[in-house]
C-alpha positions, 0 to 999 in steps of 0.5 A, a space after each residue: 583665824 585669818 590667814 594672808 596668802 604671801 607669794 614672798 614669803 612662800 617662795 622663800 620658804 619653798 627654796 629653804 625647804 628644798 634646800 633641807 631636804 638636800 641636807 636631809 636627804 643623806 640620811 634618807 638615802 642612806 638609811 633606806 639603804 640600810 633597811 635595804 641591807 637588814 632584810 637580806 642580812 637577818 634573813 640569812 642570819 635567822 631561820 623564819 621563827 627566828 625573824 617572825 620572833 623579831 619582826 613581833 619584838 619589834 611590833 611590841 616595841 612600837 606599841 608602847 614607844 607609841 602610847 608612852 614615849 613618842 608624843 612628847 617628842 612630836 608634840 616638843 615640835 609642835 610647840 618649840 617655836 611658840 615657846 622659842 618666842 616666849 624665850 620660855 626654853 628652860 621650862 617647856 623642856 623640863 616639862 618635856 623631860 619631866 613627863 617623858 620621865 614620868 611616862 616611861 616608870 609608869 610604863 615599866 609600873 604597867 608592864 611589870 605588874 600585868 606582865 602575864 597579860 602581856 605575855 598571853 596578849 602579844 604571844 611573847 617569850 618573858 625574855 624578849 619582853 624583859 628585852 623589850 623593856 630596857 630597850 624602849 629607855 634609849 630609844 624614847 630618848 632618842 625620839 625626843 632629841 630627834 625632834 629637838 633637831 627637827 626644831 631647831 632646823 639642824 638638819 645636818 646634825 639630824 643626817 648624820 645621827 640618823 646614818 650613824 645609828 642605822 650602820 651602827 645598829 647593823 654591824 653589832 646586830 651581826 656581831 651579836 648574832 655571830 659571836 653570842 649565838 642569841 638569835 633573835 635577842 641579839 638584834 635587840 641587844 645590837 640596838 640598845 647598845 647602838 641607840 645608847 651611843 646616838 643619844 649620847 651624841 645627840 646630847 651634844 648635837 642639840 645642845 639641850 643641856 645649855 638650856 635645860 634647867 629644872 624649874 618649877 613645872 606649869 600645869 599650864 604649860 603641860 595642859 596644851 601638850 597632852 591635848 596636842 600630843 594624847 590624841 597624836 598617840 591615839 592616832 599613831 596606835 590607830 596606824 599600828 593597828 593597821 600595819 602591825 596587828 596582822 602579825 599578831 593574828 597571823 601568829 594565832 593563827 598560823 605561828 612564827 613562820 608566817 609572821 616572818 614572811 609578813 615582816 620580810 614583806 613588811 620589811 621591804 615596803 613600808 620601812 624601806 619606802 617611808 625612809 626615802 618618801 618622808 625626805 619632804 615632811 621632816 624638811 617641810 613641816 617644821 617649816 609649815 608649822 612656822 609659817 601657820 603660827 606667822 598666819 601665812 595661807 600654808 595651803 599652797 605650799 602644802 599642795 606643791 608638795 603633795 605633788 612632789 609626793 605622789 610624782 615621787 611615789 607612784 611610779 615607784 610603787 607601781 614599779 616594785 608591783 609589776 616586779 615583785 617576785 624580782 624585786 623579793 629575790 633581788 633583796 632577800 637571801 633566804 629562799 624560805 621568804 620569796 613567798 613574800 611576793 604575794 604581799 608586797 603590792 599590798 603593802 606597797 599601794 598600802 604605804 603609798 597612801 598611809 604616806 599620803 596622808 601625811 599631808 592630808 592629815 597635816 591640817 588637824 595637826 596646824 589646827 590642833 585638833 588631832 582628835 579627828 586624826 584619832 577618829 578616822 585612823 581608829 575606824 580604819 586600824 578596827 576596820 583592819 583587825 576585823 579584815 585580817 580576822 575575816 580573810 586571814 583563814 580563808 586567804 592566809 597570806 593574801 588576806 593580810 595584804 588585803 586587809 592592810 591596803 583597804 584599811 589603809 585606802 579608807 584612811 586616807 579616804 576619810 582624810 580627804 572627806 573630813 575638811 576643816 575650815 579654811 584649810 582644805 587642800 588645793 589638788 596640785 592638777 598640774 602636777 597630776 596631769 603631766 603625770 597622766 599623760 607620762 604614764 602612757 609612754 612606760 606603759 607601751 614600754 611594759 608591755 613591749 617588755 612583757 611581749 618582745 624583748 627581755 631584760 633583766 628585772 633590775 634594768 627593766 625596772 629603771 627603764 620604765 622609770 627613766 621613761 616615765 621620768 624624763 616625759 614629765 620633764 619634757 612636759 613640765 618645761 614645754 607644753 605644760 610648763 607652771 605659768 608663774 615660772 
């Protein structure tokens, strides 16, 4: 397929991205804000047994939204515009909704007929599990409609759900906990209720019901989204393994306590930092996506925002690693997690490169040939389960940190090795060389801080940003300023 490079066309689509990601970046913002706030707040409503008995909830949760429920909604993205062209909408989302469906009663047919290898295999109490069950109903409805959203570009429909669902979701969390005396169940039942009234208001936000009509199902129109959406589960599977199976080993091997620092360090890394991070991919890709199917050279745009990225995202990370023991008590209220130190330059490296590969990865997607996104991101997540069994015993705590940022090291390794043609990233160097030379000055401020004065954490912390960042400023409007600016 020929692709032509439009200058045009991309610098139009350049300022609409930017301007969804302003439109977007509320409900990043503040929902970064509030997994900020769940932290310190479960923790001091639950003892570590209790989180550890969450954080695995939560784990068994995202494994099965992942295998049953997820895909349609992504692959109902993918495919919207095609379908939006062929004025084909009432059936594309009946098929979406028929095998939604379908895959949620063959989830509950699995789950309820092999329910004691469940249990065995996730360590699991019955009553969480059964939780569980009822729970992921809501929330794979709400997958769906949210990209719906994504779709039809309602970006500011999107913000406001997403803020309303994370506050909502906190407040009955706490209700439940307070009033009932559930423990860990009743974050479950704060989210189910909360997730219930969200898929309500997304009814109305994406407006499926004006174009929803139970037609006659194609079995050619369900052929495309099972090949594009079955690999994009495999590959999402792949991903749980490489950041959510070390709670599982660590609680064979040293039980739920354990399991609650990893999800305290978990809960301050990965969540926290995709939430903020990923504000360029829900405004880009749906973008990107069209510009592909118009044959429009996406390269470029994509490797400026690749740049955008790794400028956003590095200092942060090295940031919150150089101060991890602060950045631990500054948002945990429970004395009992600060050992979660240890992991969180682990599992912050490891985030800073799971989310690169979101661009790296995208070409498979605008290919269609997701099954090579499911090939390196399985031999990483096995990569990972072998570590975390190999240094788990010997290291305990460290082990998982290890093995999560290796295995997450060596995905994005492979990404960036297996090139399909024709769509090969273009490294932003500019970008990544205002940055190198941006790092020196809040480097010598590192360690005039270590040496000679002291401050404290939180303003050293933005001190060495705000050096970093207004360098780079400097540099990108003098010296080394972009030549078609």
């Amino acid at each position: 397929m020929e692709f032509v490079e439009n200058r045009e066309v991309e610098k139009e689509q350049l300022k609409a991205i930017f301007r969804d990601m302003v439109k977007y970046s509320p409900s990043k913002i503040i929902g970064m804000l509030g997994n900020a706030i769940i932290v310190p707040v479960y923790t001091s409503l639950l003892s570590p047994d209790q989180y550890g008995l969450y954080s695995l909830s939560i784990a068994v949760l995202s494994f099965l939204c992942i295998i049953f429920s997820d895909w349609v909604g992504l692959s109902g993205l993918r495919f919207f515009k095609h379908h939006q062209m062929m004025q084909d909408m009432p059936k594309y989302l009946t098929t979406l909704v028929t095998m939604l469906v379908t895959n949620v009663f063959l989830m509950f047919v699995l789950a309820l007929t092999f329910r004691h290898n469940f249990y065995e295999f996730f360590h699991i109490p019955v009553k969480y599990f059964l939780a569980i069950l009822v729970l992921i109903i809501p929330v794979a409805i709400r997958a769906l409609l949210f990209q719906l959203l994504r779709a039809q570009l309602k970006s500011m429909s999107f913000t406001l759900s997403t803020i309303v669902n994370q506050f909502l979701t906190i407040l009955l969390s706490i209700f439940f906990v307070k009033f009932f005396h559930l423990g860990a169940i009743a974050l479950l039942l704060g989210m189910g209720v909360s997730i219930s009234l969200i898929d309500i208001l997304l009814i109305y936000q994406s407006n499926i019901l004006s174009w929803f009509k139970l037609q006659k199902i194609e079995w050619a129109s369900v052929f495309p989204i099972m090949k594009y959406g079955i690999p994009i589960a495999a590959t999402s599977l792949s991903a749980w393994i490489i950041n959510q199976s070390n709670k599982f080993i660590m609680n064979s091997i040293h039980g739920f306590s354990e399991v609650g620092i990893v999800g305290v360090a978990y809960g301050l890394t990965l969540p926290l930092l995709m939430t903020i991070f990923s504000i360029i991919t829900v405004a880009a890709i749906p973008r990107i996506i069209n510009m592909y199917e118009e044959k429009i050279d996406v390269r470029p745009l994509i490797s400026r925002f690749t740049g955008y990225y790794v400028l956003i995202a590095l200092p942060v990370i090295t940031v919150i690693s150089l101060y991890s023991v602060d950045y631990v008590q500054m948002l945990s209220s429970n004395d009992k997690f600060l050992i979660a130190f240890k992991l969180i330059p682990y599992f912050a490296f490891g985030t800073f490169f799971m989310a690169l590969t979101d661009y790296t990865t995208l070409q498979y997607h605008l290919a269609n040939k997701t099954y090579i996104d499911f090939i390196i991101k399985l031999t990483s997540g096995i990569a990972n389960v072998v570590l975390n069994i190999l240094l788990i015993p010997k290291y305990g705590l460290i082990g998982v940190g290890m093995a999560t940022l290796i295995a997450n090291f060596l995905y994005f390794l492979l990404s960036v090795i297996i090139v399909l043609p024709g769509l090969r990233l273009i490294y932003p160097k500019l970008i990544f060389n205002r940055m190198f030379i941006s790092f020196i000055p809040a480097i010598v401020l590192f360690v005039v801080f270590n040496k000679f004065i002291k401050l404290p954490a939180l303003a050293e912390m933005l001190s060495l940003m705000f050096v970093f960042y207004i360098c780079y400023w400097w540099l990108a409007k003098t010296i080394m300023k972009r030549k078609e600016q």
